[in-house]
C-alpha positions as CSV (number, residue, x, y, z in Angstrom):
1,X,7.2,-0.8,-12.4
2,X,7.3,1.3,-9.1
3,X,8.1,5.0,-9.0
4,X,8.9,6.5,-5.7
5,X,9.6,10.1,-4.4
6,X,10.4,11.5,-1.1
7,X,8.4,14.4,0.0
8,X,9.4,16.8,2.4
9,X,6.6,18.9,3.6
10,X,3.7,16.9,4.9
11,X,0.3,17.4,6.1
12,X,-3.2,15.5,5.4
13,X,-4.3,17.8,3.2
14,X,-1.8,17.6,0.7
15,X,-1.2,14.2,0.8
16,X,-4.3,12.8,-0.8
17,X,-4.9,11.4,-3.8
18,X,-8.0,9.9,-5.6
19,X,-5.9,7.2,-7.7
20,X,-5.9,3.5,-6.3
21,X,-2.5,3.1,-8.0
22,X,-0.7,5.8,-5.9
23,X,0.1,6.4,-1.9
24,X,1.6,8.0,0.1
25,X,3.1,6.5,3.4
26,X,4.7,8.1,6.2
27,X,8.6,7.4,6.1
28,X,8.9,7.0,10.0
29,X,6.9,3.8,9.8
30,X,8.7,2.1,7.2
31,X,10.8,-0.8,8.6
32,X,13.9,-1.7,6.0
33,X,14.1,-2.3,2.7
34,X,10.9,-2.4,0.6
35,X,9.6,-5.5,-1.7
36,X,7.3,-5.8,-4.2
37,X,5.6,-9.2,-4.4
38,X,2.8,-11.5,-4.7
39,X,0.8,-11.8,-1.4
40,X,0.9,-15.2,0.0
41,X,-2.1,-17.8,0.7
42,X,-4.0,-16.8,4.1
43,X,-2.0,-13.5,4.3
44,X,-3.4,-10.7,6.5
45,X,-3.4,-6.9,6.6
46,X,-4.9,-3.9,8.6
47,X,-6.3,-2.1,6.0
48,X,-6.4,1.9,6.3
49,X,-9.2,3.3,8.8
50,X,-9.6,0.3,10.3
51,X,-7.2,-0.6,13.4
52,X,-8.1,-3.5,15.2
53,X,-9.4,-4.9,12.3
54,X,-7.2,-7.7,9.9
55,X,-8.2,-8.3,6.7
56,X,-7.4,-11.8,4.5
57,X,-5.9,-10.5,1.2
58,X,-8.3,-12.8,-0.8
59,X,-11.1,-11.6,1.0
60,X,-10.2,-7.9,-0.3
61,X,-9.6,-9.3,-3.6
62,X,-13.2,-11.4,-4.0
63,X,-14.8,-8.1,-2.9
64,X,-13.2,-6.2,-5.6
65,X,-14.0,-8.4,-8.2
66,X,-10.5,-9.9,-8.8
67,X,-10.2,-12.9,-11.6
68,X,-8.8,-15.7,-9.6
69,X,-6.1,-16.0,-12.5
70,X,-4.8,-12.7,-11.5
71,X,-4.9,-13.0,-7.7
72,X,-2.0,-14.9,-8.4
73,X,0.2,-12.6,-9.8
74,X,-1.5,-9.2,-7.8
75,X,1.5,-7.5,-6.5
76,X,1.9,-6.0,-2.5
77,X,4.2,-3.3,-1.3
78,X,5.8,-4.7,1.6
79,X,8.6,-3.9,4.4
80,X,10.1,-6.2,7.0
81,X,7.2,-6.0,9.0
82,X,4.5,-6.4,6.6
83,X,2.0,-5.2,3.7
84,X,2.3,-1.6,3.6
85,X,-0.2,-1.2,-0.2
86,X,-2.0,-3.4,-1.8
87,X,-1.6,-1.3,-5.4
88,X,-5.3,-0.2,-6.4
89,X,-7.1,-1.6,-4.1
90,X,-6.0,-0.9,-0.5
91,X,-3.5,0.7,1.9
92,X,-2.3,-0.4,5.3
93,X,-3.3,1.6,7.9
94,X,0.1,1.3,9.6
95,X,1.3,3.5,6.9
96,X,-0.6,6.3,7.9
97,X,0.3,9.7,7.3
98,X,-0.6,12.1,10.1
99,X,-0.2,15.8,11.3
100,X,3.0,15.0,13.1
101,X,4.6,13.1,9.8
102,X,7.5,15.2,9.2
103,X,8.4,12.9,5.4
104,X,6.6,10.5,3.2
105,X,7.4,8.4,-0.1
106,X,5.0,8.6,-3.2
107,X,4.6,5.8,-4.4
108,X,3.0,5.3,-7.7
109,X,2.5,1.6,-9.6
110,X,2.9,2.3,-13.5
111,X,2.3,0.0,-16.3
112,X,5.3,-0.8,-18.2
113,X,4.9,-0.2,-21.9
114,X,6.1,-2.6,-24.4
């Protein structure tokens, strides 16, 4: 399941995190609703620190070392515009929080138990 929280005071420094299964992303950049879903055949990103740069999802996912049965059910954060997380593996670099982010969601993708 996802957990989300809004946090008020930003900056860089205490907005990072070492977990792959956690982000943060600035709330200004957010388009609509979010959805959590599988990512589609062919599907692109940007990942984070890399701006002019797309990257095919499977691509990401034969780098990591993703078993092909599990590609199929990996789950993406997205919002009306696009992938915003790829949960413990990537974020989006449109998503980006910076010095002038005022409010970001923590996002946090737990196992459910049971």
């Amino acid at each position: 399941y996802l957990e989300m929280e809004l946090v008020l005071e930003t900056n860089e420094l205490n907005l990072k995190c070492g977990d792959e299964n956690q982000v943060f992303l600035a709330a200004d950049k957010i388009l609509g609703p979010l959805v959590l879903r599988v990512a589609k055949n062919g599907e692109k990103f940007t990942p984070f620190g890399k701006k002019r740069y797309h990257a095919k999802i499977s691509d990401l996912m034969n780098n990591k070392k993703i078993p092909s049965i599990a590609r199929r059910h990996y789950p993406v954060l997205c919002d009306q515009k696009g992938i915003l997380w790829i949960p413990g593996l990537r974020m989006a670099e449109r998503g980006r929080v910076g010095y002038s982010t005022k409010y970001a969601y923590h996002y946090c993708l737990k196992q459910k138990l049971g």
